[in-house]
N, C-alpha and C positions, 0 to 999 in steps of 0.2 A: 702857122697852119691855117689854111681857106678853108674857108664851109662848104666847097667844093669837095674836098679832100674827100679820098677813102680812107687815110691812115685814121689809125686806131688813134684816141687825144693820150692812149698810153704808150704809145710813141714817139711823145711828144719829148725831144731831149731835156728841156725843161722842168717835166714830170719826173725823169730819172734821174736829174741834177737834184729833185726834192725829194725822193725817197733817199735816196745818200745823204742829205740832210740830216733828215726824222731816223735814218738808221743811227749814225753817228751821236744825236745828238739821243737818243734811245740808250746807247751804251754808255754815255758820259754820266747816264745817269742811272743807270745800273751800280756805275765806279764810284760815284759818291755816296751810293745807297751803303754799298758793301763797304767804305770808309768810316760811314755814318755806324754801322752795324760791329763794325770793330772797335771802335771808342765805345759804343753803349756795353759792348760783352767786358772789355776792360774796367768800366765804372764798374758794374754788377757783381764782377767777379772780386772787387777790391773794396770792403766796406768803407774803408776809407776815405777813398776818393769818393763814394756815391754818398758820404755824410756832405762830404765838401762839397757839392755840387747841388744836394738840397740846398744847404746852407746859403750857398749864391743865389740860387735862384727865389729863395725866402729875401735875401735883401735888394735883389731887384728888384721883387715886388713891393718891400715896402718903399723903397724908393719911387717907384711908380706910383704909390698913394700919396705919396707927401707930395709929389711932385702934381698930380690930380689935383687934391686938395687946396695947392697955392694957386694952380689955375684958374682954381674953379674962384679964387677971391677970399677964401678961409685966411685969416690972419692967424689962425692956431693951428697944430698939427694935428692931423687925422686921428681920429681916438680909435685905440684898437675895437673891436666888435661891431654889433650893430646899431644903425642907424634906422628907427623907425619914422618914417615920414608920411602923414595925415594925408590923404587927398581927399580933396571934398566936402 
């Protein structure tokens, strides 16, 4: 399209090639919201599973600490609680 044009730039086949885009890709994620929202009603509804899924996500994280901690150059493991650190 020339700067000459009178067509409208919403005209533009390109513009309607990308709203079919954002439209699609809008719904894809609708479909994983309502997937997402299915598994969460199943955990909630099943104490069970939602112990279990604390439970994992409790050792991920300490896993992320320890895994911190060695980064950070610690030769010991991460001590549970807190850490009070002096500045100044």
């Amino acid at each position: 399209m020339d700067a000459t044009s009178d067509a409208s730039p919403l005209d533009d086949d390109r513009v309607a090639a990308g709203i079919e885009h954002l439209q699609a890709a809008a719904t894809e994620m609708i479909s994983a919201a309502r997937a997402l929202l299915d598994v969460a009603e199943d955990v909630v509804r099943d104490p069970d599973r939602l112990a279990s899924l604390v439970e994992t996500f409790g050792d991920l994280a300490r896993g992320a600490g320890r895994a911190m901690a060695h980064d950070a150059g610690s030769s010991r493991p991460a001590a549970p609680g807190v850490e009070h650190i002096r500045v100044g």
